[in-house]
ROMAR-917850 format. One record per residue (C-alpha): x, y, z. Coordinates in steps of 0.25 Angstrom, whole numbers, plus 5000, padded with zeros to 4 digits. Each point is the difference from the previous one (the first is absolute). Example, Ala and Ser with C-alpha at 12.3 -4.5 7.8 and 13.67 -1.06 7.14 Angstrom:
REM ROMAR-917850
{x: 5049&y: 4982&z: 5031}
{x: 5006&y: 5014&z: 4998}
REM end
This chain:
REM ROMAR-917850
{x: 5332&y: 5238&z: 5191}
{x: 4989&y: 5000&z: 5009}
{x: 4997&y: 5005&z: 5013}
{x: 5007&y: 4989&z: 5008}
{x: 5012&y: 5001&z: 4991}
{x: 5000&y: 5015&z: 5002}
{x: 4999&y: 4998&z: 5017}
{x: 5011&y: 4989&z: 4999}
{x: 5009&y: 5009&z: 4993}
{x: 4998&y: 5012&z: 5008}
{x: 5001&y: 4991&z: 5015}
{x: 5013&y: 4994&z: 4995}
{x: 5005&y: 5013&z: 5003}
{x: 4997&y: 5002&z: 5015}
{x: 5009&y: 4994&z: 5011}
{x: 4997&y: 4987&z: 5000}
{x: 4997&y: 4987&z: 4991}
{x: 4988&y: 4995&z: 4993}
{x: 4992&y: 5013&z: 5001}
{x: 4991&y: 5002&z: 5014}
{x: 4995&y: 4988&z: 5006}
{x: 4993&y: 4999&z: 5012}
{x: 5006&y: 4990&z: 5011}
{x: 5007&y: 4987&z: 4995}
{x: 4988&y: 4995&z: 4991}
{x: 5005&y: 5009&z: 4987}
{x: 4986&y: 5005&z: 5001}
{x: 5002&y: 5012&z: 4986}
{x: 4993&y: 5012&z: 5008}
{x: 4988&y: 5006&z: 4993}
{x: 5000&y: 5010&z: 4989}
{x: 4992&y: 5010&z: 5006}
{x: 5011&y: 5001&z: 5013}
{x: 5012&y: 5003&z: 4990}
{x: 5000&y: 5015&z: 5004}
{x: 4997&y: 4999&z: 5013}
{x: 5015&y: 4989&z: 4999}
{x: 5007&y: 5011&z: 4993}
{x: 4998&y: 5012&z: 5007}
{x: 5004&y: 4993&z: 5013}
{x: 5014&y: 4994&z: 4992}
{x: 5001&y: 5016&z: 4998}
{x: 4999&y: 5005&z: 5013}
{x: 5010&y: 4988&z: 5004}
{x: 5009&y: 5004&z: 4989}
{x: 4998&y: 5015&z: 5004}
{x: 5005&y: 4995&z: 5015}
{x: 5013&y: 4992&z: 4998}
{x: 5002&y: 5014&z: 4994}
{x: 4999&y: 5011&z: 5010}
{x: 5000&y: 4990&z: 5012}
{x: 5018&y: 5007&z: 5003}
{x: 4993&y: 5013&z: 4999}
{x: 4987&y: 4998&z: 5009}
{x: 5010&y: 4992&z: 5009}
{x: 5011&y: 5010&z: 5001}
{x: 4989&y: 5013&z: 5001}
{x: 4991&y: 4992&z: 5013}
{x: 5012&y: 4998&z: 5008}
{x: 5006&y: 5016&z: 4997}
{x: 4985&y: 5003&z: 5004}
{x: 5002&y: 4993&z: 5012}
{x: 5016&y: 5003&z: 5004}
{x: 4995&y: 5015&z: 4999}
{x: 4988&y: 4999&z: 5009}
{x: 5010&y: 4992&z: 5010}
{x: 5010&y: 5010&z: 5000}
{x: 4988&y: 5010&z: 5003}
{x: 4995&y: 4993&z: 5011}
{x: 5015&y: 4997&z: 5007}
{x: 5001&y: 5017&z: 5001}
{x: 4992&y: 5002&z: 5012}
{x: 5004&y: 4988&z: 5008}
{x: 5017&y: 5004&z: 4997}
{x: 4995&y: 5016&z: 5003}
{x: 4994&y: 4997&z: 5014}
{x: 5013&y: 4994&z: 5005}
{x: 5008&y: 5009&z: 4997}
{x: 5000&y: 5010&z: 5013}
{x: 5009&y: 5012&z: 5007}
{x: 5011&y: 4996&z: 5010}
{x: 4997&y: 4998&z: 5015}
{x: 5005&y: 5013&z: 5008}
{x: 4999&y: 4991&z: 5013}
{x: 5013&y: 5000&z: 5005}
{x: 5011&y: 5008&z: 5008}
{x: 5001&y: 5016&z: 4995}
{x: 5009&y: 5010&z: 5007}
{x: 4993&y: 5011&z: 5005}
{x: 5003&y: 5016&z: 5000}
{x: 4997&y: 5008&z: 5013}
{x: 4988&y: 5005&z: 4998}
{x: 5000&y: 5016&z: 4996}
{x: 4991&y: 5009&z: 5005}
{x: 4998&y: 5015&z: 4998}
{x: 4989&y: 5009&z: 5006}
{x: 4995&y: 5013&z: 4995}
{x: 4994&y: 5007&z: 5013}
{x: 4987&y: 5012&z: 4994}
{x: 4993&y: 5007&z: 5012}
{x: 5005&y: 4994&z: 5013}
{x: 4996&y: 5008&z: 5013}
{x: 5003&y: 4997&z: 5014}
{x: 4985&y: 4993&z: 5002}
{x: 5007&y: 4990&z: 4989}
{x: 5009&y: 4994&z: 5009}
{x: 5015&y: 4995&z: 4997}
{x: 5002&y: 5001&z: 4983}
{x: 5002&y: 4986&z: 4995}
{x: 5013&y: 4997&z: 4994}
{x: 5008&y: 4989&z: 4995}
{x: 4996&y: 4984&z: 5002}
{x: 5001&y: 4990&z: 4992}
{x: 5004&y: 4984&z: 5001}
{x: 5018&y: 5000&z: 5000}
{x: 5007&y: 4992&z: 4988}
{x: 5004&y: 4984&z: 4999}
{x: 4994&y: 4986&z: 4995}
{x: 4987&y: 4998&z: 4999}
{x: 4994&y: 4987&z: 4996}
{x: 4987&y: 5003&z: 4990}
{x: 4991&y: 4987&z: 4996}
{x: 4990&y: 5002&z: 4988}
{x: 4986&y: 4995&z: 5002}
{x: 4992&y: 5001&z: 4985}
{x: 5002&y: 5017&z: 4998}
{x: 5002&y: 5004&z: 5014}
{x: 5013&y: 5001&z: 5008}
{x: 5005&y: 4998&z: 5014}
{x: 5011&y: 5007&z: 5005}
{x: 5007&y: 4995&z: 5013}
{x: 5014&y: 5004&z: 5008}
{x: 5005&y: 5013&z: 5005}
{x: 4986&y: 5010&z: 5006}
{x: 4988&y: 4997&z: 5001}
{x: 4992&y: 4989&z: 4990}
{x: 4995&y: 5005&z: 4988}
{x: 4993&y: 4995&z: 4986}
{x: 4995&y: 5007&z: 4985}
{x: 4984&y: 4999&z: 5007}
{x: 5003&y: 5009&z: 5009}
{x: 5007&y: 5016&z: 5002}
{x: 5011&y: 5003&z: 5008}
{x: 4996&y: 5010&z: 5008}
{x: 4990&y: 4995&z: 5013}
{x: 4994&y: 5012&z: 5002}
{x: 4986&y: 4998&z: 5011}
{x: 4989&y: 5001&z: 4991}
{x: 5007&y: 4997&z: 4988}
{x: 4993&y: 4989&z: 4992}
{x: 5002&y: 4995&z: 4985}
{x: 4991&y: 5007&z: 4990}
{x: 5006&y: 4993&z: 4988}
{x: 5010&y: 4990&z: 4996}
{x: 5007&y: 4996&z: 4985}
{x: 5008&y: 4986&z: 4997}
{x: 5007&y: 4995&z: 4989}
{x: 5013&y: 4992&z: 5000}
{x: 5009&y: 5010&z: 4999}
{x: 4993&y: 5014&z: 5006}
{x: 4990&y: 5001&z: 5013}
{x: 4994&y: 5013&z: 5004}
{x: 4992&y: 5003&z: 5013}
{x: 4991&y: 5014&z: 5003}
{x: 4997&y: 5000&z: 5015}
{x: 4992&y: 5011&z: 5008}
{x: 4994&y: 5003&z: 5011}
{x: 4985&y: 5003&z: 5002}
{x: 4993&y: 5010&z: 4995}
{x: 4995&y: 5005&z: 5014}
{x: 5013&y: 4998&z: 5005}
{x: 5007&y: 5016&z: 5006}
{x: 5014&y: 4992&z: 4995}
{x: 4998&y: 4999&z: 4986}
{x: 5012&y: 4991&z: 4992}
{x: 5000&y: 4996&z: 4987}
{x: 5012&y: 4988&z: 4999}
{x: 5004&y: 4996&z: 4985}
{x: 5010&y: 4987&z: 5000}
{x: 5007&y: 4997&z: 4988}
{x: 5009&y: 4988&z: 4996}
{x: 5007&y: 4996&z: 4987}
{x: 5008&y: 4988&z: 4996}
{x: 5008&y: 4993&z: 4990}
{x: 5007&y: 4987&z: 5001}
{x: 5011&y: 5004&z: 5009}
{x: 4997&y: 5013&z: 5006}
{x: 4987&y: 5007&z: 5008}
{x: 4997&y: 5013&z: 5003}
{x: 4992&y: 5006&z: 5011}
{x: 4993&y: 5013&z: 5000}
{x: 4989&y: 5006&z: 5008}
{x: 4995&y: 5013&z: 5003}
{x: 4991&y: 5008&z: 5010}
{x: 4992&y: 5012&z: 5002}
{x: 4994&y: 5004&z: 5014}
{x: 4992&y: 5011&z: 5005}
{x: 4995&y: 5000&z: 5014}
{x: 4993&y: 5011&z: 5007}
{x: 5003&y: 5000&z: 5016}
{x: 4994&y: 5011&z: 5009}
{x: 4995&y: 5008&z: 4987}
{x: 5014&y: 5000&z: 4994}
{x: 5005&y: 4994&z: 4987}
{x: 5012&y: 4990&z: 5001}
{x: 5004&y: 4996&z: 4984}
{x: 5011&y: 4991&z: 4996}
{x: 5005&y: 4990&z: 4989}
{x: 5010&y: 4989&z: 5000}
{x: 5005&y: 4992&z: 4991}
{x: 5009&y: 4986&z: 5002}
{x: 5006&y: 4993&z: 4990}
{x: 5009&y: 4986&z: 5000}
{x: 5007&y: 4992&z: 4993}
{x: 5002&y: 4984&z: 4999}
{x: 5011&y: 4993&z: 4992}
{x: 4999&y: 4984&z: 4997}
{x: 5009&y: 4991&z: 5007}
{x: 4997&y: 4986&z: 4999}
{x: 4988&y: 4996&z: 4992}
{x: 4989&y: 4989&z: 5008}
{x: 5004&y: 4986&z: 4992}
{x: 5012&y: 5004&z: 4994}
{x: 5015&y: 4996&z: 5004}
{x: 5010&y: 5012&z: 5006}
{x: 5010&y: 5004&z: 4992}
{x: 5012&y: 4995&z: 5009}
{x: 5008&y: 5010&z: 5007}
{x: 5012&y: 5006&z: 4996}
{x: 5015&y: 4995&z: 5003}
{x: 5003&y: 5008&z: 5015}
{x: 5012&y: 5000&z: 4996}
{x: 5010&y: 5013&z: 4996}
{x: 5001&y: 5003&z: 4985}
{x: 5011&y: 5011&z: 4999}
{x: 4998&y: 5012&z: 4992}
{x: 4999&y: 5000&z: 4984}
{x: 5013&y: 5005&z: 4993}
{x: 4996&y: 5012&z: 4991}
{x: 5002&y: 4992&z: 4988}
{x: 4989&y: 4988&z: 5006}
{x: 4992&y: 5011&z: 5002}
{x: 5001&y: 5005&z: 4987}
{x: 4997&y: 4985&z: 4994}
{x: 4988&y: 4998&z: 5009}
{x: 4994&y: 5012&z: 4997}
{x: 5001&y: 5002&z: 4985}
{x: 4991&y: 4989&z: 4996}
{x: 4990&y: 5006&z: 5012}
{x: 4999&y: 5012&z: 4991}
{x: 4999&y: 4992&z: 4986}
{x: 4988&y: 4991&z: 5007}
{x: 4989&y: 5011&z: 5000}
{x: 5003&y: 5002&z: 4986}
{x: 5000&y: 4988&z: 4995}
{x: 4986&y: 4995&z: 5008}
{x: 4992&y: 5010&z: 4996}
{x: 5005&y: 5000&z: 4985}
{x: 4986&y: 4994&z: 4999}
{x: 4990&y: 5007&z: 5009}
{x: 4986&y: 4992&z: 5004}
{x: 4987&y: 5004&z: 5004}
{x: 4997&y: 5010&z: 5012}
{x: 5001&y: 4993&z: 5013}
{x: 5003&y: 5011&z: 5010}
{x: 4997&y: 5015&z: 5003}
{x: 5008&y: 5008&z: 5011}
{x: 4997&y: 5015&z: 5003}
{x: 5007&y: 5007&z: 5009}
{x: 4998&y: 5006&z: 5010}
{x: 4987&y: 4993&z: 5006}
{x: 4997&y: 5013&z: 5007}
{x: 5005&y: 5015&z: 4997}
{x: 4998&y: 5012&z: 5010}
{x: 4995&y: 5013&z: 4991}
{x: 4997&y: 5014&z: 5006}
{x: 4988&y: 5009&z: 4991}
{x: 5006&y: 5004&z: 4986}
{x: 5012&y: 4988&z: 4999}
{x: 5002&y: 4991&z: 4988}
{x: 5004&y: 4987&z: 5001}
{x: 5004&y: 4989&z: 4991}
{x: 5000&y: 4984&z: 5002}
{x: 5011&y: 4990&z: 4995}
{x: 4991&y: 4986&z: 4994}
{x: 5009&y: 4991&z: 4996}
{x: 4993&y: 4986&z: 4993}
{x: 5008&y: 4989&z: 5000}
{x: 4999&y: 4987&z: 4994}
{x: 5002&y: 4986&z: 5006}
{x: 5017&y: 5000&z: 4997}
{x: 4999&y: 5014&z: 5010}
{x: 5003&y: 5008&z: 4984}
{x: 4995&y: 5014&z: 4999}
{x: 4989&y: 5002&z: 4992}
{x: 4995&y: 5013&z: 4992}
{x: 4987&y: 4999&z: 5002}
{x: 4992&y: 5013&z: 5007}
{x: 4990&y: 4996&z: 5010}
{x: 4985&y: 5008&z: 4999}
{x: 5000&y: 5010&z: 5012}
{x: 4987&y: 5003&z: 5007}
{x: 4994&y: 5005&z: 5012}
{x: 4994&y: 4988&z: 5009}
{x: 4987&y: 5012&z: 5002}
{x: 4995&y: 5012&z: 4995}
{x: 5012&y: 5010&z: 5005}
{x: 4995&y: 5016&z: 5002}
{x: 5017&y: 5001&z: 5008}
{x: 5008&y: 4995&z: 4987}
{x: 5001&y: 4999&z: 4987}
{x: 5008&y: 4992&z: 4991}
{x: 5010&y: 5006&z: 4991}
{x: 5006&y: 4986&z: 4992}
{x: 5004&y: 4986&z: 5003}
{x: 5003&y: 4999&z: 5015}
{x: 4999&y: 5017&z: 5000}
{x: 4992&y: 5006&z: 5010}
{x: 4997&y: 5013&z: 5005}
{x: 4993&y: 5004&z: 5015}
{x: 4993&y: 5014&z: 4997}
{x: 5002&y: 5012&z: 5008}
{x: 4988&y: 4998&z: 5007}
{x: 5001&y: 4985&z: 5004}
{x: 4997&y: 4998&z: 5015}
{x: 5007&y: 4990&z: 5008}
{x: 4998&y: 4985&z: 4997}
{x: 5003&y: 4989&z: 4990}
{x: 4999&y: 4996&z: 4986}
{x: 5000&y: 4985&z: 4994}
{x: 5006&y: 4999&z: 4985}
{x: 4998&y: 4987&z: 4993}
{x: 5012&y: 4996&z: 4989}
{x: 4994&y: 4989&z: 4991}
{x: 5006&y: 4990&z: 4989}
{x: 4993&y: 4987&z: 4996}
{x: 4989&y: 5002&z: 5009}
{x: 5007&y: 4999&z: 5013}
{x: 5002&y: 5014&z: 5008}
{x: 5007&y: 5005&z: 5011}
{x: 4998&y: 5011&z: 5008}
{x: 5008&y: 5012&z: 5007}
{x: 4998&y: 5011&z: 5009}
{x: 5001&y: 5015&z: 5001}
{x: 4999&y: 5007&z: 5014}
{x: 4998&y: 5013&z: 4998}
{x: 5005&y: 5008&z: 5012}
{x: 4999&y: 5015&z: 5003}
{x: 5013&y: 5007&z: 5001}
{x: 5000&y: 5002&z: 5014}
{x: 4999&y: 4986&z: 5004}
{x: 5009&y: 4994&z: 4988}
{x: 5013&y: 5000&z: 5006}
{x: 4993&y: 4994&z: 5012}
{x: 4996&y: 4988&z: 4993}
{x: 5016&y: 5000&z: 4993}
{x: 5005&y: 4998&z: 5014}
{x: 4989&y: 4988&z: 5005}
{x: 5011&y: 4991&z: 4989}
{x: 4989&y: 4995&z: 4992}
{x: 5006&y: 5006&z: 4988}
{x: 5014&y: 5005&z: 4995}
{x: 5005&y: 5015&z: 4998}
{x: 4991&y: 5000&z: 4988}
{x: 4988&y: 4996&z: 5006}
{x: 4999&y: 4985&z: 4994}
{x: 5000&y: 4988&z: 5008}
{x: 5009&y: 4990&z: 4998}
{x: 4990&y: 4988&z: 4995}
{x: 4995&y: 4998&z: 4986}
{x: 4986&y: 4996&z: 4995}
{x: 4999&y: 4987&z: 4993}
{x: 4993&y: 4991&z: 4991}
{x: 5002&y: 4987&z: 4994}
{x: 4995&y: 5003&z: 4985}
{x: 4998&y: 4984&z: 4999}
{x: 5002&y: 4988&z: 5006}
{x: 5011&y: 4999&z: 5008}
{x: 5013&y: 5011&z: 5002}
{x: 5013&y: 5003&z: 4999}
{x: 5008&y: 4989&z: 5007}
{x: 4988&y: 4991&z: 5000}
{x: 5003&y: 4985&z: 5003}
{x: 5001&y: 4988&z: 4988}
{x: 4987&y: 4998&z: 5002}
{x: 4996&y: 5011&z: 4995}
{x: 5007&y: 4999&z: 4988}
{x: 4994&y: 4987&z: 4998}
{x: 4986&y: 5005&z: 5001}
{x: 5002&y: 5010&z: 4989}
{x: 5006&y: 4989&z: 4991}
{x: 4987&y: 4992&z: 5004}
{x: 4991&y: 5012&z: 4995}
{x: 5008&y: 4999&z: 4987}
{x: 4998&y: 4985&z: 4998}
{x: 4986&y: 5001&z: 5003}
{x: 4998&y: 5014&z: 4991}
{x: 5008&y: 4989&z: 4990}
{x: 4992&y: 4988&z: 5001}
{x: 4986&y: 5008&z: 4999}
{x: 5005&y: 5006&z: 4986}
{x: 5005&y: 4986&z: 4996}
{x: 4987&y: 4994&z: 5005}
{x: 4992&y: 5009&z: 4994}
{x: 5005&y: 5002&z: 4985}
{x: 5000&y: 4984&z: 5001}
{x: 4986&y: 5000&z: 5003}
{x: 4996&y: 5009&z: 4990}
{x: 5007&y: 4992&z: 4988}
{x: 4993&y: 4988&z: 5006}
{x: 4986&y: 5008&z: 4999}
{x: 5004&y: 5003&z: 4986}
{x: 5006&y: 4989&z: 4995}
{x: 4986&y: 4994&z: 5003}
{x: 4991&y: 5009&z: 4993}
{x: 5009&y: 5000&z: 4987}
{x: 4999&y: 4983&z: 5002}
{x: 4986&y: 5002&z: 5000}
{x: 4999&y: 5011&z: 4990}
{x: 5007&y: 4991&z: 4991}
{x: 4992&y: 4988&z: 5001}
{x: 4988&y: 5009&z: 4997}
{x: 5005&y: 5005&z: 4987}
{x: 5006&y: 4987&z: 4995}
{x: 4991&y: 4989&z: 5003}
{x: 4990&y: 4997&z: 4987}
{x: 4985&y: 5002&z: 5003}
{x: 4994&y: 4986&z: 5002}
{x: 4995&y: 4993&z: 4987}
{x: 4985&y: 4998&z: 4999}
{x: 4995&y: 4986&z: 4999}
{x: 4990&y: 5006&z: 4990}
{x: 5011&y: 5007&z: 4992}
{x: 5009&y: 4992&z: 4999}
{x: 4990&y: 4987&z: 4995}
{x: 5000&y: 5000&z: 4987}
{x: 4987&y: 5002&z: 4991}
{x: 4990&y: 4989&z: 4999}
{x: 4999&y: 4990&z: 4988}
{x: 4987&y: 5001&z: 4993}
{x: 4997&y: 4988&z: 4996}
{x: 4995&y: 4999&z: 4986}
{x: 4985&y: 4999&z: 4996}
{x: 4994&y: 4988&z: 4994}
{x: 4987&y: 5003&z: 4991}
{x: 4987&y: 4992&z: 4995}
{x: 4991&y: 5000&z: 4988}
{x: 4987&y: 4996&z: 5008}
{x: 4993&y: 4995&z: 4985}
{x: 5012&y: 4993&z: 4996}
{x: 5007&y: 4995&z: 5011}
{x: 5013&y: 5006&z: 4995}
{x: 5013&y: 5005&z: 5010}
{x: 5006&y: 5013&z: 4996}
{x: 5013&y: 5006&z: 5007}
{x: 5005&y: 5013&z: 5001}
{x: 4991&y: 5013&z: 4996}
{x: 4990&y: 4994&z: 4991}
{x: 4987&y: 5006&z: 5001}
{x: 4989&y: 4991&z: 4991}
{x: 5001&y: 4985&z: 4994}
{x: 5006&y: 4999&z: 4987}
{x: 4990&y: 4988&z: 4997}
{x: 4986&y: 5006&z: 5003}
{x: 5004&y: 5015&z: 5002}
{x: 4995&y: 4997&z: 5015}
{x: 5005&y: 5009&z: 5011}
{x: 5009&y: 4991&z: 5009}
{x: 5000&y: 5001&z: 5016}
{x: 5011&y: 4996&z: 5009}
{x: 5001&y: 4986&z: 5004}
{x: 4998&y: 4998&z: 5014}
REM end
């Protein structure tokens, strides 16, 4: 069979009939491009392979880098609830601790503050308006309207404002004004406190005050009331109601915080404890998750600053010493990054029973409000919407794994498509290996006496004895 036979037989194989042609004119293709024909039918072959594979690995490649992308667009709607709205408002407490107060001093100050009822609070980016009963009032600002009292310093976020306001340096009535306002989705508390010392006529005249509030959601701006209830009169449960109504009121705790969640809420009480030199105190913190279920979880006690008056003795356990002079202590209880602060007055003896009977604290010396933090988003009580904010984050949390383990097979599945066709596509024939060797064609020789034509490897005539030459 020669060389055309051998072509013909090979190209009956490849898709198609009659070999390669070029066109309609059934032109046969050269030789020389065979090779060339049949590592392009491989690489043709080769992708009606792995074209599913290649197919299926781009578009995981690109459902993962779309699932990516969607995160932060869902992530920035999700925000905190509103508190514009209508909020019912304690009166406003205030107690005063009087220090050196001669006659040069004038009258002792004493209680003041803004009475209770509604109040109508409108939210504008961090900061909050508070109008209704007393005077106006908003988180930029401190209470207290003390002449010469200006603001030094001032902290924002969603959920807690604090204000530093003193007067001036030069000033013979030196305050020093810190206002302090926490918030959770259906509650706001207020605290501020004060220190002054004047000098009048040469005399001292010391004080400190403390005020302290409390507001209560009532209707939420954008939201429909819940309607009122019936006016009418319902007579008195029957023991045996009572008893019906109330025994699955004690199964419900149990049975919501079978399953306890993550820390949403921390609550010490009291906010502010009155100590004499030498007492020991310790602080209740309770953590709470979103469902209002205790948790066991101890929060890290600290100073808020270097303390030479106290010292800590455990969790929540703290110690005046002997030798503390009058004045307060911060403490700090912290879980998941998010503190909140209490306070210890210390008091010398003689002046504590004073302090007992201003009604800023109870027989014990302990106010009557507690310190609290929202852990994370939202609180106990919250609104649906906060629920529905938390399921968002979980989607999202969700969608970014999905997203990303989809990516990455894509990515892979590309590099081992590729590794592949590296490792099984035959090297390229060379034209020069592949040609077969040439002919030589065989060599006529003459007798130049004799004239006589000799083939093969004959080297003299066998007439004259001559040597012979080739014939050109």
């Amino acid at each position: 069979m020669n060389r055309l036979d051998e072509t013909a037989g090979r190209t009956a194989d490849l898709p198609g009939s009659g070999g390669f042609d070029r066109g309609s004119t059934g032109q046969t293709l050269p030789l020389d491009e065979e090779p060339v024909l049949m590592e392009l039918v491989r690489e043709l072959r080769w992708w009606n392979r792995v074209r599913p594979v290649r197919l299926l690995a781009i578009l995981a490649g690109l459902a993962g880098l779309l699932a990516v992308l969607t995160v932060q667009p869902e992530r920035a709607t999700a925000q905190p609830v509103t508190l514009s709205g209508r909020w019912s408002a304690s009166a406003m407490r205030s107690a005063w601790n009087i220090g050196d107060w001669g006659a040069a001093c004038g009258p002792k100050p004493g209680s003041e503050g803004s009475p209770s009822g509604t109040v109508q609070i409108k939210q504008s980016g961090n900061e909050l308006s508070f109008s209704g009963p007393g005077r106006p009032f908003s988180t930029a600002q401190c209470w207290e309207q003390f002449p010469g009292l200006g603001r030094v310093s001032h902290a924002a976020s969603s959920r807690s404002w604090r204000n530093v306001c003193k007067t001036a340096p030069t000033d013979p009535r030196q305050a020093t004004v810190v206002t302090t306002l926490t918030a959770t989705d259906d509650s706001i508390s207020f605290d501020e406190t004060g220190q002054y010392q004047f000098v009048i006529k040469g005399q001292n005249c010391t004080a400190s005050a403390r005020r302290t509030r409390v507001f209560r959601l009532m209707e939420r701006e954008g939201q429909t009331p819940t309607p009122a209830a019936s006016a009418r009169t319902v007579p008195p449960p029957t023991p045996a109601a009572v008893a019906k109504t109330t025994s699955p009121e004690k199964k419900a705790p149990a049975e919501r915080c079978r399953e306890r969640g993550a820390p949403s809420r921390i609550e010490v009480r009291p906010a502010r404890k009155l100590m004499r030199p030498g007492e020991t105190y310790s602080f209740d913190a309770v953590v709470l998750d979103r469902a209002g279920c205790r948790l066991y979880v101890t929060p890290r006690w600290a100073f808020a600053s270097e303390q030479t008056k106290a010292k800590l003795l455990g969790p929540g356990k703290v110690q005046v010493l002997d030798s503390a002079p009058e004045g307060e202590v911060t403490l700090t209880a912290t879980v998941a990054a998010k503190s909140v602060e209490v306070v210890v007055e210390i008091a010398s003896k003689e002046r504590y029973e004073a302090l007992l009977q201003s009604g800023a604290f109870n027989a014990s010396g302990e106010s009557e409000e507690a310190a609290v933090a929202a852990v994370a988003r939202g609180s106990i009580g919250a609104q649906e919407t906060s629920v529905e904010q938390d399921s968002s984050e979980q989607r999202m949390r969700y969608v970014a794994v999905i997203g990303g383990a989809a990516l990455a097979v894509g990515v892979v599945g590309l590099l081992l498509i590729g590794r592949r066709r590296r490792v099984t596509s035959p090297a390229r024939p060379s034209a020069v290996s592949s040609a077969p060797p040439p002919v030589k064609p065989p060599t006529r020789k003459i007798c130049p006496v004799c004239g006589m034509q000799y083939e093969g490897e004959s080297q003299f005539c066998g007439q004259d004895g001559a040597q012979l030459v080739p014939v050109n």
